[in-house]
TORNU-427803 format. One record per residue (C-alpha): residue number from 1; x, y, z. Coordinates in steps of 0.5 Angstrom, whole numbers. Example, Ala and Ser with C-alpha at 12.3 -4.5 7.8 and 13.67 -1.06 7.14 Angstrom:
@num->1; east->25; north->-9; up->16
@num->2; east->27; north->-2; up->14
//
This chain:
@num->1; east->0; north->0; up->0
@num->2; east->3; north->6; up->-2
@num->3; east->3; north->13; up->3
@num->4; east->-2; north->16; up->-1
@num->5; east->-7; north->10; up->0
@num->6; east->-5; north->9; up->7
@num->7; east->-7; north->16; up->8
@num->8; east->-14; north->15; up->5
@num->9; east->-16; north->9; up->9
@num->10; east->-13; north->13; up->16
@num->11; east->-18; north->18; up->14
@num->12; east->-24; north->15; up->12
@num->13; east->-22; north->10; up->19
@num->14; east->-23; north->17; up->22
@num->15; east->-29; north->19; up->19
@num->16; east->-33; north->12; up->20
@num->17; east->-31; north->13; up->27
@num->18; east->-33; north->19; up->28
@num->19; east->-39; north->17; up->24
@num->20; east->-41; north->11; up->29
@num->21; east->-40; north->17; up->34
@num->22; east->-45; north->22; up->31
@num->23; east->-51; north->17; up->28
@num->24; east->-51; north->13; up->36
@num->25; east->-53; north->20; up->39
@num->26; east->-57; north->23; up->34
@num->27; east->-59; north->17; up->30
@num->28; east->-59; north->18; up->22
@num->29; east->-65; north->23; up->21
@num->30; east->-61; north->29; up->27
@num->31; east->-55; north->27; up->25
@num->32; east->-52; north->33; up->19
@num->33; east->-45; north->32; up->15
@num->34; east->-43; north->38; up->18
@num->35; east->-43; north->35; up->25
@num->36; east->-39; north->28; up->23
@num->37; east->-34; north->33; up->19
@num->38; east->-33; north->37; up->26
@num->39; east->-32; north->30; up->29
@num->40; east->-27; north->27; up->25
@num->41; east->-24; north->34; up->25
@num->42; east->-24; north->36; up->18
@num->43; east->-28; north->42; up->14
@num->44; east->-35; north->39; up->11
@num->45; east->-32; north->40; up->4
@num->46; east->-26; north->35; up->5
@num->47; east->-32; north->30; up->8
@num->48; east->-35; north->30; up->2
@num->49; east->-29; north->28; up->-2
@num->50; east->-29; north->22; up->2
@num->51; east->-37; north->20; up->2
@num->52; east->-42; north->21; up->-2
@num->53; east->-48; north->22; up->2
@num->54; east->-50; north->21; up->9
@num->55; east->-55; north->16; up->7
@num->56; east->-48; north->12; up->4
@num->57; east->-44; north->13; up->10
@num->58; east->-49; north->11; up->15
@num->59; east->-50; north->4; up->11
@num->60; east->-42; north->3; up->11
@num->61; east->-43; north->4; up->19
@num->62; east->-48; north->-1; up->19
@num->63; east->-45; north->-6; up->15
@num->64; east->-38; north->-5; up->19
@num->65; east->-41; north->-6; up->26
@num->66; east->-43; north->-13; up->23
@num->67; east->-37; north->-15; up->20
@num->68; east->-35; north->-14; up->26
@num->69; east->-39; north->-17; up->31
@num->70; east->-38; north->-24; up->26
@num->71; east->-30; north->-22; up->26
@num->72; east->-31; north->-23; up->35
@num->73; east->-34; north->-30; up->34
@num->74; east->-29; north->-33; up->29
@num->75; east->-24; north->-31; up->33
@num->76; east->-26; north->-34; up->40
@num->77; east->-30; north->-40; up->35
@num->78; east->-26; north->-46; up->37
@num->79; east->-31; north->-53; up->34
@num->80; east->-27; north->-58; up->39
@num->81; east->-27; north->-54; up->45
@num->82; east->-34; north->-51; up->47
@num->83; east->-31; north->-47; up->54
@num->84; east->-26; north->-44; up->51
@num->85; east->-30; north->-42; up->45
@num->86; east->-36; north->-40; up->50
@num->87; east->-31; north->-36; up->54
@num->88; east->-27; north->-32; up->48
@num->89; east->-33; north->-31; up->45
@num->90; east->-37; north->-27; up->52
@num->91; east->-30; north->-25; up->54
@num->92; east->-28; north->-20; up->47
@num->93; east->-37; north->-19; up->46
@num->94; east->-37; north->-15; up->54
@num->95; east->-30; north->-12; up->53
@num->96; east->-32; north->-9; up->46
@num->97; east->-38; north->-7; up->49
@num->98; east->-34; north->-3; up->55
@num->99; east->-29; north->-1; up->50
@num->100; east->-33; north->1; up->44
@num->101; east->-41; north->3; up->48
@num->102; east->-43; north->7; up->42
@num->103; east->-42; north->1; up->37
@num->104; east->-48; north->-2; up->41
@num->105; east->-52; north->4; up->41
@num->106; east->-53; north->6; up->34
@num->107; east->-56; north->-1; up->32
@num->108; east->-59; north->-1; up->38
@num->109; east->-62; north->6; up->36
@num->110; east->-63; north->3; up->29
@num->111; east->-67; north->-2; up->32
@num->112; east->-72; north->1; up->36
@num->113; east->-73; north->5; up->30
@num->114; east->-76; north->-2; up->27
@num->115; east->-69; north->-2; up->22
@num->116; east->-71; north->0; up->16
@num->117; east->-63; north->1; up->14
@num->118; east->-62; north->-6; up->15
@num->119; east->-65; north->-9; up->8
@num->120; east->-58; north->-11; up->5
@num->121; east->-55; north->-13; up->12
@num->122; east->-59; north->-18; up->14
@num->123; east->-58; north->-24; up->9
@num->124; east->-50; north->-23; up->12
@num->125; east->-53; north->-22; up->19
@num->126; east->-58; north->-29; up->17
@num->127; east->-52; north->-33; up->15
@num->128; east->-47; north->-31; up->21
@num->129; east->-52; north->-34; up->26
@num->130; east->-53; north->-40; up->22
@num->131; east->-45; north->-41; up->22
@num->132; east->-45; north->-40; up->29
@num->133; east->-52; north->-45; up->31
@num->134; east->-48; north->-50; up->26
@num->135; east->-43; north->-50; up->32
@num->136; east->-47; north->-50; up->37
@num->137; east->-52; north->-56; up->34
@num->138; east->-44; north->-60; up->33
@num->139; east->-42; north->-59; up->41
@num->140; east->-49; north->-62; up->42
@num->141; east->-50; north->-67; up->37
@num->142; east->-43; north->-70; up->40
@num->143; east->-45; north->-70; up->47
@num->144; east->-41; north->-64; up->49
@num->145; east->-46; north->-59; up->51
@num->146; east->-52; north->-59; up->54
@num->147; east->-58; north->-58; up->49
@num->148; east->-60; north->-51; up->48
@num->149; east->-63; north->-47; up->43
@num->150; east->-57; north->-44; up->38
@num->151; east->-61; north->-39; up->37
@num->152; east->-63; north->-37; up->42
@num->153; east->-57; north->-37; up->46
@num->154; east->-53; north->-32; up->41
@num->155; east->-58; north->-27; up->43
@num->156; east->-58; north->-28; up->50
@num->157; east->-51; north->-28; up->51
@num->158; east->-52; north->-20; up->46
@num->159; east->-57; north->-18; up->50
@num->160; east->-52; north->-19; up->57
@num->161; east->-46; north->-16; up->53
@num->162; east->-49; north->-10; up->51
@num->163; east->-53; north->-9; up->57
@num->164; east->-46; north->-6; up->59
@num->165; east->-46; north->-1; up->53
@num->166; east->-54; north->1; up->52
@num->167; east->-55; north->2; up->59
@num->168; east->-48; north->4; up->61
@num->169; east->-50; north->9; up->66
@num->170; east->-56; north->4; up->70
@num->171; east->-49; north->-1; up->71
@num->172; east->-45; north->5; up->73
@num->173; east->-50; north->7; up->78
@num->174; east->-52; north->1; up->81
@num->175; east->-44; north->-2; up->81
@num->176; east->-41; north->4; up->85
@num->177; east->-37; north->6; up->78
@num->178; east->-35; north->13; up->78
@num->179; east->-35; north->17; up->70
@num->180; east->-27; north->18; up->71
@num->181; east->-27; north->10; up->72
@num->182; east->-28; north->3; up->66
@num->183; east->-32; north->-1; up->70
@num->184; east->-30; north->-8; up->72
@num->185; east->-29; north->-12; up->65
@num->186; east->-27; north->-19; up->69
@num->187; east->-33; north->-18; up->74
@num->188; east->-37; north->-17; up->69
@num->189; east->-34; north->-22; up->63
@num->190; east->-34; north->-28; up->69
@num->191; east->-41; north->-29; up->71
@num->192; east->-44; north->-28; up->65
@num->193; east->-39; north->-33; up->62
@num->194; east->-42; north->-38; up->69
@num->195; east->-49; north->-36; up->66
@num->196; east->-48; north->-39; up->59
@num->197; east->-43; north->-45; up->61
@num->198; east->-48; north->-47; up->67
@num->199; east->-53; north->-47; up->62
@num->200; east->-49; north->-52; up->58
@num->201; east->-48; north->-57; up->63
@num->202; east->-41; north->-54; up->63
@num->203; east->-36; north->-51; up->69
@num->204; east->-31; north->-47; up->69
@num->205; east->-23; north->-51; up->69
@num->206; east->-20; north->-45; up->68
@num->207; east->-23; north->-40; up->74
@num->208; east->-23; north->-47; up->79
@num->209; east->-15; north->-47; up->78
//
């Protein structure tokens, strides 16, 4: 990749980024082109040398927030090991969620707004899922795992880890966690990873040593 083209993917890292920021405070409607330029730290002229149009840009982040989400299960999915896999996986869900809360919150929002940005994201959603629950069905047709529903238990691990980003404060508030302080990843990642292996039939060799 020559300077130039590093330059660019910097740059449009950046205003992704600051894009992700924007649309989860405002959503698509009250969020301006102008407000992204500022955030990203750049004239509105140089934003549209990069983007075509808000609309488009909205779609992008839509799109990377998915990848993503499909990235940190691929990297934590271990097929001959369910604990470790169910462990990585919740582990690397909360942390993002702790790291990256306004991630959680534009889908949310997007959601909540019955999601009619979503139309050509959800055949990639669909099929990430579907790969997941495949190694779900294989953990519980070989006997490693208690039976579960494969889908079911992907949603209810998203909805503990995501708790932490979309009702941040609530947790700061009830766990006595000032602005100025994270809160507690490792409190929070190993009792929801207690709660999904339990829920497997599984205990924890790792915490037990």
């Amino acid at each position: 990749m020559t300077i130039v083209e590093t330059k660019r993917t910097r740059m449009r890292e950046t205003i992704r980024d600051a894009a992700i920021r924007e649309f989860a405070r405002n959503g698509l409607s009250g969020t301006s082109t102008q407000a992204i330029a500022d955030a990203a730290g750049i004239s509105k002229a140089q934003l549209h040398y990069y983007i075509s149009s808000k609309e488009d840009l909205y779609q992008e982040v839509l799109g990377h927030i998915l990848a993503e989400w499909r990235e940190i299960f691929l990297l934590s999915s271990n097929r001959d090991d369910p604990r470790t896999a169910i462990r990585t996986y919740i582990q690397r869900k909360i942390q993002q969620a702790l790291d990256h809360p306004e991630i959680s919150r534009l889908f949310a929002r997007e959601m909540a707004r019955g999601a009619p940005e979503m139309a050509k994201h959800w055949p990639g959603l669909r099929a990430a899922v579907d790969e997941a629950a495949e190694v779900i069905r294989g953990w519980i047709a070989e006997g490693k795992i208690a039976p579960v529903d494969p889908l079911l238990f992907q949603i209810n691990i998203w909805a503990v880890a995501q708790h932490y980003a979309d009702y941040e404060m609530q947790a700061r508030m009830l766990m006595g966690t000032g602005t100025d302080a994270p809160l507690d990843a490792a409190r929070i990642s190993e009792e929801a990873i207690q709660l999904f292996l339990l829920r497997c039939g599984l205990s924890d060799t790792e915490r037990a040593s």
